[in-house]
C-alpha positions in Angstrom: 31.2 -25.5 -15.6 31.8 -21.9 -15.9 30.9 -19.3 -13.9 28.8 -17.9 -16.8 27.1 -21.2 -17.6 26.0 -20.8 -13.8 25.0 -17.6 -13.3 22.5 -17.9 -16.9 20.0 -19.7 -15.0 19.9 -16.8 -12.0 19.8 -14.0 -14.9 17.3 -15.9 -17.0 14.7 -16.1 -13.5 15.4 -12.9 -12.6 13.9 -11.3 -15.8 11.4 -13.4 -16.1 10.3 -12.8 -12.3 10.5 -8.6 -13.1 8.4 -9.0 -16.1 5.8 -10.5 -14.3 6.4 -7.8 -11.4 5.7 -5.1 -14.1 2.6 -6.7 -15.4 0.8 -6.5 -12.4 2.2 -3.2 -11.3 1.5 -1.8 -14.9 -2.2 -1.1 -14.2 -1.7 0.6 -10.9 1.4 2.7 -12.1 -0.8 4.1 -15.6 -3.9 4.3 -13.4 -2.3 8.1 -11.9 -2.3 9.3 -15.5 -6.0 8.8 -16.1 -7.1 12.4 -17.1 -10.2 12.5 -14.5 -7.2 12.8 -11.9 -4.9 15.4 -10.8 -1.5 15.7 -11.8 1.9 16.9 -11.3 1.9 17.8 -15.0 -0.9 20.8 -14.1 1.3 23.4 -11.4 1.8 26.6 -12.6 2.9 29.8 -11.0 5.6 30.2 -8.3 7.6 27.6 -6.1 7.4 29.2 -2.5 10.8 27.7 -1.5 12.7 29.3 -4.5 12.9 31.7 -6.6 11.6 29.8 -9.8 8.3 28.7 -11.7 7.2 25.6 -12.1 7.8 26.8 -16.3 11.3 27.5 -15.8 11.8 24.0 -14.3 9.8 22.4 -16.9 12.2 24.3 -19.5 15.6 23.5 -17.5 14.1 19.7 -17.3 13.5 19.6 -21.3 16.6 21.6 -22.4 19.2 20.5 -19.7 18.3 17.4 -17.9 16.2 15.3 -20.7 19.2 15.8 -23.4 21.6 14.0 -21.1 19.4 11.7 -19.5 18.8 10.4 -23.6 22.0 10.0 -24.2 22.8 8.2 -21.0 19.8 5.8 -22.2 21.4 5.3 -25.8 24.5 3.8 -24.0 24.7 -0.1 -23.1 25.4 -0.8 -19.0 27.7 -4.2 -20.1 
């Protein structure tokens, strides 16, 4: 028996046991985007501990750090 052959099993459980982790976490986790409630998404105006906005982060998050993050996500792990 290889080691593959044994570890299949473990890898096959594992998935199947985060799925089912997601599904019940799935309602909570899109329950803090329900419109009626606040959000991150609405700051505006000036951080106090820096010299920045909350729109130049949003722009350095969309231009700089969303770009690589895509391509990072394009890639396979294996």
């Amino acid at each position: 028996m290889t080691v593959t052959k044994r570890i299949y099993p473990f890898v096959v459980l594992t998935a199947i046991f985060v799925l089912l982790l997601l599904c019940v976490l799935e309602r909570e986790v899109w329950a803090q985007f329900e419109p009626d409630k606040e959000c991150f998404c609405k700051l505006q105006g000036a951080i106090s501990d820096c010299q920045c906005t909350t729109e130049s982060i949003d722009d350095f998050n969309n231009y700089e750090v969303y770009p690589i993050l895509q391509k990072l996500l394009s890639r396979d792990f294996f």
